[in-house]
N, C-alpha and C positions, 0 to 999 in steps of 0.2 A: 570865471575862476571860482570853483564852488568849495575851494579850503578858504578865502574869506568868510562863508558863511561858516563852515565845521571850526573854523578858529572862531568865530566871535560866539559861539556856543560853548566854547572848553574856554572862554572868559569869563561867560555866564556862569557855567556851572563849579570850576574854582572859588569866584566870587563868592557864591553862595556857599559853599562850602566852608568855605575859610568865614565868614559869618559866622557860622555854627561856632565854630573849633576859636572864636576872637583871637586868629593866626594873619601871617603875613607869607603868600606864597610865593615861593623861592623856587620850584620849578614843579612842571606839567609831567606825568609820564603816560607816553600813549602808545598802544600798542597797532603798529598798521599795515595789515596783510598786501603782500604785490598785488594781489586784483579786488584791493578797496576802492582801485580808480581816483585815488591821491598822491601825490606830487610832492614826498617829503619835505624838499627843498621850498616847495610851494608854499607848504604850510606853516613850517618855520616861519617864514618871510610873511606869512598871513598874521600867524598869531604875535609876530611883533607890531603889527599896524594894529589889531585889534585890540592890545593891549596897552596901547600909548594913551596915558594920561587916564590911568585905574588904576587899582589896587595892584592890580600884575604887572605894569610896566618895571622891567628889568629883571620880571623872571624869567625862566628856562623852557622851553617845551624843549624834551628830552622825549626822541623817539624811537624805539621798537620796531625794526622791520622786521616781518614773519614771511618767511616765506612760503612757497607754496607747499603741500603736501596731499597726496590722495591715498585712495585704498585700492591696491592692486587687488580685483576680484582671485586673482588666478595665486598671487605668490597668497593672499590672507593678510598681507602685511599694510601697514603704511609705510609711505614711500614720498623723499623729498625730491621735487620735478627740478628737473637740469632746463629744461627754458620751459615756460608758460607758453610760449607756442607748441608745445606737443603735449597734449594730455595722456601720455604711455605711463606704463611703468619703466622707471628708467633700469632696471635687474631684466624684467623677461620681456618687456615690448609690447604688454598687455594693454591695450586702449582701455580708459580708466574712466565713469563721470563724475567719481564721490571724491569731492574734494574736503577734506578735513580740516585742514588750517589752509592761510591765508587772502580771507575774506576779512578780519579783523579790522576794527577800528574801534578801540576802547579804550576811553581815559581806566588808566590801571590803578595811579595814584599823585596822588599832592606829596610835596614838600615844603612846610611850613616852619616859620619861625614865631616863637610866640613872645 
């Protein structure tokens, strides 16, 4: 399960953050694309084990699903995919490889109390 390891890093990196800013963080926000190959639910339930007995225990990861989107060569446009098993354009049927969003996984921002 490799959101224990991406949770106990957005522990790290809060932590250290919230150092800086001498805040207490109240929740995580994370932006995470359908084929980041993460487990929403996974990570959630990660970043509370990794956050137990630190500074973070009892804050929030608040998360961001992004879904897929590519650039249909044929319409010019971007285009948001109706399943991740077809990489078409979902308007003409155009078989697509440029995917533009939904590879994401970015801590966005802190929520801190000071």
């Amino acid at each position: 399960m490799h959101e224990l390891s991406i949770a106990l890093s957005l522990v790290d990196l809060a932590q250290e953050e919230a150092g800086r800013h001498a805040g207490r963080v109240c929740a995580v926000h994370l932006r995470v694309g359908a084929l980041a190959g993460v487990v929403p639910a996974a990570l959630v339930a990660s970043y509370e084990m990794a956050s137990f007995q630190t500074p973070l225990e009892g804050s929030r990861l608040v998360i961001e699903e992004v879904p897929v989107v590519v650039f249909c060569p044929c319409c010019q446009a971007q285009r948001p995919l109706d399943s991740v098993q077809s990489f078409s354009c979902p308007e003409c049927g155009t078989p697509t490889p440029q995917v533009d969003h939904g590879r994401e996984l970015e801590l966005v921002a802190l929520e801190m109390e000071t």
